[in-house]
C-alpha positions as CSV (number, residue, x, y, z in Angstrom):
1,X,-109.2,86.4,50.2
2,X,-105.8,85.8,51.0
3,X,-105.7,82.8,48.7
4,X,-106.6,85.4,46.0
5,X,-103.7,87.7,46.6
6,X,-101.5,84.9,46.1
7,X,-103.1,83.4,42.9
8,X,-102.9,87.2,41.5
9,X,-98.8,88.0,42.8
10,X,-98.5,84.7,41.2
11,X,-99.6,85.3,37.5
12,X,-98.4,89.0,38.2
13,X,-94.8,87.6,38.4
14,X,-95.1,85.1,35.7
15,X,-96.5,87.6,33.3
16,X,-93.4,90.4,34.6
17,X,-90.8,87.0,33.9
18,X,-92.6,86.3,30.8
19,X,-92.3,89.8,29.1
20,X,-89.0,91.2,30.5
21,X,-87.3,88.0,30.4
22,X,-86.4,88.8,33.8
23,X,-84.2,87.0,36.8
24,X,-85.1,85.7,39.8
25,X,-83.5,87.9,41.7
26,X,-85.0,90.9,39.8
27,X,-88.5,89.7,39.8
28,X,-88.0,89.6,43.6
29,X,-86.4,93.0,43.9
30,X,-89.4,94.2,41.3
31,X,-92.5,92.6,43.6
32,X,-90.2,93.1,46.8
33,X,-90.5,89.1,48.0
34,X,-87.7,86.8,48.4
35,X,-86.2,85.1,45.6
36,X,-87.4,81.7,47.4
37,X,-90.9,82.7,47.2
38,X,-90.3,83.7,43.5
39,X,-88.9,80.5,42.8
40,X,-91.9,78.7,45.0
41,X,-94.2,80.6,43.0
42,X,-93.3,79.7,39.5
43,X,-92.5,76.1,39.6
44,X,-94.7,75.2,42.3
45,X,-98.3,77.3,42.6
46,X,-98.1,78.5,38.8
47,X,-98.0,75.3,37.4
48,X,-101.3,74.4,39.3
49,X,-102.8,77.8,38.8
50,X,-102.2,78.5,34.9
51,X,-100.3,75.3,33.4
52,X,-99.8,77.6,29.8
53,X,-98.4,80.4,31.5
54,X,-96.1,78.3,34.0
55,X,-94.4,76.6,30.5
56,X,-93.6,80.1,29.4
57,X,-92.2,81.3,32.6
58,X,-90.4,78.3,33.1
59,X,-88.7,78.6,29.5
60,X,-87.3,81.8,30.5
61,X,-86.3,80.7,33.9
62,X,-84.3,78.0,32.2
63,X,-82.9,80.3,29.4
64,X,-81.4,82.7,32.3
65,X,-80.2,79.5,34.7
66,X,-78.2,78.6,31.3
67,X,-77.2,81.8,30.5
68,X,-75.8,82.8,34.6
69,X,-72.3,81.6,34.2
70,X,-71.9,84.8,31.8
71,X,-73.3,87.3,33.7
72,X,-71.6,86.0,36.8
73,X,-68.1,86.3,34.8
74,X,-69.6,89.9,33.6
75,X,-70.1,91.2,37.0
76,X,-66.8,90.1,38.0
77,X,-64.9,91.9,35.0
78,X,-66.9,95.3,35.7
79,X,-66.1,94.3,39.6
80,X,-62.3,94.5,38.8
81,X,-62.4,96.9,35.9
82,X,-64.0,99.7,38.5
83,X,-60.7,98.9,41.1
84,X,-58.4,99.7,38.3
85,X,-59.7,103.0,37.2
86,X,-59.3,104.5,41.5
């Protein structure tokens, strides 16, 4: 049974990262786990779960590792943009 819950929070996530092109972190915040178990999830259990839908989750996982550098360097600009305006 609990094996079940797992398998389903698993696809559930891969299908959310799949179709929103979500982060980590937000697919975490969305299913309310830890980004760890996120991470676990995809690249570990999904892969022996649903190997097609692991690929596509994985592609977008990569796409957003490559793309963090920018919207670290966002964050920090809106970060410093907001202390000038007070």
């Amino acid at each position: 049974m609990l094996q079940n819950d797992i398998e389903e929070r698993v696809k559930a996530l891969a299908t959310y990262i799949i179709e929103t092109g979500s982060t980590v972190r937000a697919a975490a915040t969305k299913f309310n786990v830890s980004k760890s178990t996120v991470h676990k999830d995809i690249s570990e259990r999904l892969e022996k779960i649903n190997p097609t839908l692991w690929k596509e989750a994985k592609m977008v996982l990569e796409h957003n590792k490559e793309e963090r550098h920018i919207r670290g360097g966002m964050a920090t600009k809106m970060k410093y943009k907001e202390r000038k305006v007070i």
